[in-house]
N, C-alpha and C positions, 0 to 999 in steps of 0.2 A: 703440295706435300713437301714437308723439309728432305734434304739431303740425308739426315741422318737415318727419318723414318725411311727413306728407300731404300738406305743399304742395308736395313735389318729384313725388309722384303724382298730384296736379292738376296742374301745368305741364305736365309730361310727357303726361297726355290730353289736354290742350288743345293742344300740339301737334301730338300725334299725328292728331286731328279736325281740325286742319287743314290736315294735309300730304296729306291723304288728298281735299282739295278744289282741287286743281289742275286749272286749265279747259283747260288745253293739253298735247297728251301730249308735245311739246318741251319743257316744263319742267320741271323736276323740282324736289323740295321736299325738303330736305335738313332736317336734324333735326341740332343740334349740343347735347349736353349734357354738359354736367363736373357731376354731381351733389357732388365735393371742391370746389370753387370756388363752387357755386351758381348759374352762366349756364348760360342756358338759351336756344336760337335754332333759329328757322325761316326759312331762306335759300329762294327760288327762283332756280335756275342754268339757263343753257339757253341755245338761239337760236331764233329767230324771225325765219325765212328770214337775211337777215345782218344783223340787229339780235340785239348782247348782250343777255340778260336775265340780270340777278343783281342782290339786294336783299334786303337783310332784313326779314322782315316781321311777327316778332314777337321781341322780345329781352328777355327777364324774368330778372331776378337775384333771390337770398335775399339778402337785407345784414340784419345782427342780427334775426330770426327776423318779416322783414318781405317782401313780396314786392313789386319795383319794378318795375313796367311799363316800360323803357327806349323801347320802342318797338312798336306796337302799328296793324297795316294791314290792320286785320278791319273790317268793318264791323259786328258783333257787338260787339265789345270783349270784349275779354280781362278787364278787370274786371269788366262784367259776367258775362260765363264765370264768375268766379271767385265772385262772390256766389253765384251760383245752387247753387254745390258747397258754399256755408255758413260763405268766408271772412269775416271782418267784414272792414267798409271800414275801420277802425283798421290793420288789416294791409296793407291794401294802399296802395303808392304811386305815384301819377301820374309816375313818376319825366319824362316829356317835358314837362311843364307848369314852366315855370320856377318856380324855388323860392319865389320871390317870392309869383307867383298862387296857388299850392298849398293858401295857409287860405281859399282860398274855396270848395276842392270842401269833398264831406264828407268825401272819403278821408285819409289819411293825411299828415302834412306831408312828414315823414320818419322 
């Protein structure tokens, strides 16, 4: 299996673990993926009594055979998720860390 088809099989479980961790049975945790395009999102929708809920709460793209964190509201981290399945941090990018600050992780600039 290529590099690229695994890291659309990690995002895709790393999603999946955590849509499957919704603490309210009024919200629901919505899985959006275009594996053609390379986004990939986990939305929570809902209400809570008459308070909206909805927000994105992980947002990772493929860009040139690198995977971007867009947005990440785990407390786990998603890059860490992602090591631990054996991606290097050269592949992965902080993509919320302004680009600027970016060569100070170890991950990936872009």
């Amino acid at each position: 299996m290529d590099t690229l088809t695994q890291y659309r099989q990690y995002i895709q479980q790393i999603l999946s673990r955590h849509a499957q961790q919704v603490w309210d049975q009024r919200i629901q945790a919505q899985m959006i993926i275009d594996p053609e395009r390379d986004h990939y999102q986990l939305l929570y929708v809902g209400w809570r009594d008459s308070k909206r809920v909805f927000g994105v709460v992980i947002h990772v793209d493929i860009i040139d055979h690198k995977i971007w964190i867009q947005q990440d509201g785990t407390e786990i981290g998603v890059a860490n998720e992602l090591l631990e399945l054996g991606v290097p941090k050269t592949d992965i990018v902080l993509a919320f860390d302004p680009p600027h600050l970016r060569k100070y992780t170890t991950f990936a600039i872009a």
